[in-house]
N, C-alpha and C positions, 0 to 999 in steps of 0.2 A: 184949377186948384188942386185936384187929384194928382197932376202932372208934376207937381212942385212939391207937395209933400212925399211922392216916390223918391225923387230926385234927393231929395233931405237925405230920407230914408237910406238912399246904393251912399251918399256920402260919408254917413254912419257906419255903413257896415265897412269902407275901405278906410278910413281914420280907428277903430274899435278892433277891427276883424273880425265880425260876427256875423255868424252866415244870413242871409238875407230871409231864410226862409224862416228864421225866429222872430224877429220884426216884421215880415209882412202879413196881413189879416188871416188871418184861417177862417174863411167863407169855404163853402161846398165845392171847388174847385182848386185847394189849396192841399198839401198834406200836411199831418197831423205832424209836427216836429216832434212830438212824444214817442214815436212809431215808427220815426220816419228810417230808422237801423238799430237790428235790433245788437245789445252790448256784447261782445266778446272780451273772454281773458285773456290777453297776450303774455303774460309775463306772472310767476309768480314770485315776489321776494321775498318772501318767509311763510312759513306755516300759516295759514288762515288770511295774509295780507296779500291783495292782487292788485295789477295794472289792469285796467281795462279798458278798452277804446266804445263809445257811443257816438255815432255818426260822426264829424273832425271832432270829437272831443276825446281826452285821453283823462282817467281818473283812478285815485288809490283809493283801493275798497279793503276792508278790514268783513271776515264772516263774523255772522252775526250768531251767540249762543254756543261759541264753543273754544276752548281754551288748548293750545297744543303746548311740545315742549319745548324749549330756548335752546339757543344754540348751543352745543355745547351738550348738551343732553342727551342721551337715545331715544330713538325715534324721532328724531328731529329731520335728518335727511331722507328718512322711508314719509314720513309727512309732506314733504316739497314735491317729492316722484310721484305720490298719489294722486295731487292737485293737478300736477301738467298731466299724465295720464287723464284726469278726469275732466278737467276745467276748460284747457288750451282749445282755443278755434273751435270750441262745441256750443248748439246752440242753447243757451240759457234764459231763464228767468232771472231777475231782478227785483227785490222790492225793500224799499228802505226804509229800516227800522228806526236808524240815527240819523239824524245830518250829517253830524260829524261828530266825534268822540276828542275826547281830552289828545290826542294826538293828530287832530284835525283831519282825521282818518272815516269817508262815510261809510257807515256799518249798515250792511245788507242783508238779504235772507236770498241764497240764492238754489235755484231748484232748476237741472238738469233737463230740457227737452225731452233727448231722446231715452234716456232712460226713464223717467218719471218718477224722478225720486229728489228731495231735499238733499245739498248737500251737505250742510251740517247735519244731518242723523245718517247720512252715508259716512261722513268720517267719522262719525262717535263709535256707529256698528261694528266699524271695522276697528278698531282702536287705533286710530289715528290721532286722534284727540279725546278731552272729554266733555263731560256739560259741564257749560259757563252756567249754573242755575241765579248765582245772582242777576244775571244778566235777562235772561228769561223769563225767572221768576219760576222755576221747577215745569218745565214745558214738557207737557204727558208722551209727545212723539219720541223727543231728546232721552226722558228717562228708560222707555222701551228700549230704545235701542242703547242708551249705555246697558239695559238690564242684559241683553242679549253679548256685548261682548266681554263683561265680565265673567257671564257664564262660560262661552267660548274659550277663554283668557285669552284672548285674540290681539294684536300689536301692542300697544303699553300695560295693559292689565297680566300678559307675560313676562314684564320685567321686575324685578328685584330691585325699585329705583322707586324712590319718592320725589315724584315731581312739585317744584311750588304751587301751590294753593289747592292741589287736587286731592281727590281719596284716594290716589292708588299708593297704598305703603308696603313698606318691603317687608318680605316672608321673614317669620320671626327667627334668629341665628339657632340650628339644633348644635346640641352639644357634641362634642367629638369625644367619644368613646374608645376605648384600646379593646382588640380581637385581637382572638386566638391565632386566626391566620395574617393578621397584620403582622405581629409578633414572631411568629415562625419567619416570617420574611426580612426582620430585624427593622423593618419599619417601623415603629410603634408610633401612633398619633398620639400628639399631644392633649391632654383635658381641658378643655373651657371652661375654668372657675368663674364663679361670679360671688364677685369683690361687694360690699354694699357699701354705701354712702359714710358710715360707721368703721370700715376697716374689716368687717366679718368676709372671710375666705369661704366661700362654698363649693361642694361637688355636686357633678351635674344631678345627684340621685335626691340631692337634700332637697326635704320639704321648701326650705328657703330661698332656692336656686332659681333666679330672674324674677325676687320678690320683693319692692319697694324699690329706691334709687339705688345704682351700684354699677357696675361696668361689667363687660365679660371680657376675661383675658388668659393665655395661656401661663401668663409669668406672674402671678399674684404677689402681691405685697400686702401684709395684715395679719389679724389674728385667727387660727385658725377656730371654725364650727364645733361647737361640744358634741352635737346631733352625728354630723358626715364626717368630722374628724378633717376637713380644710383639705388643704395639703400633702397632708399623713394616711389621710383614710377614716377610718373607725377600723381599730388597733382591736376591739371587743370580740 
């Protein structure tokens, strides 16, 4: 009887192709297919999205808790270098958060062997990425380590670039002011007025200047400030 349900069994796995050792019993003489190799990254396709092979199985893994930038973006190809640097053929941990997410993509939490370290709070630390906190739910590790590379201004938190859905926003525009030795050089830079929503012309000095909705531009069109005098100055 034994002999006949094995026999089922090797015909299943050569009709399916599934290795024999996931359908056979796991009694004390057997190994654990859970264990039986442990997962490597072979291949990264985008910031935070990986190939990885688990004994003959090959699978696309999304990390789990952290959001990088789109193509197209900076920091997007120093995020892909980081991951093969860090990821490729090194021995990992694995533990699955999602099955699968809305792009049928299984979302992992993955933590680095020989270093002993998560790697989603290694790429936050580093500014590689930042916290997905919807995704986490504000995870006390994730927020350390963004605290620590916003202090650093370490990879994205040094750029002047608003990423989608992230807090990192660009440094507020300073105004360009005319010097003495600009001037001597017949270079003069031009003022960034700020235009409001209304037409009102401002200089960078006016109390009014980057206050309420309005633009900043060096060629203004509108009426000029009673206060800075717009365009003109304060003539006073």
């Amino acid at each position: 009887m034994i002999d006949k349900v094995f026999k089922i069994l090797f015909k299943l796995t050569l009709i399916l192709k599934i290795p024999l050792l996931i359908l056979a019993d796991t009694d004390n003489n057997t190994t654990n297919p859970k264990t039986f190799n442990s997962p490597k990254i072979i291949r990264v396709v985008s910031p935070g999205v990986f190939d990885s092979t688990y004994g003959e199985y090959q699978m696309r893994l999304r990390l789990w808790g952290v959001s990088f930038p789109r193509r197209g973006e900076p920091g997007y190809q120093e995020s892909i270098v980081y991951a093969e640097k860090t990821l490729i053929n090194r021995d990992i941990r694995m533990a699955v958060k999602i099955p699968f997410d809305t792009n049928n993509l299984k979302v992992v939490d993955i933590t680095v062997q020989d270093i002993g370290k998560n790697y989603s709070s290694l790429a936050i630390e580093n500014g590689i990425g930042w916290h997905n906190e919807k995704e986490t739910g504000r995870l006390g590790l994730f927020l350390i380590a963004q605290m620590k590379a916003k202090r650093n201004k370490v990879g994205i938190w040094s750029l002047n670039y608003n990423f989608q859905g992230s807090s990192v926003t660009p440094s507020k525009p300073q105004p360009q002011l005319p010097n003495i030795l600009s001037a001597s050089r017949g270079n003069l830079p031009l003022i960034t007025y700020w235009v409001t929503s209304l037409g009102k012309v401002h200089r960078p000095s006016c109390a009014f200047y980057q206050r309420g909705r309005g633009k900043l531009t060096s060629n203004p069109n509108g009426s000029d400030c009673r206060i800075c005098g717009g365009r003109g100055g304060n003539k006073k």
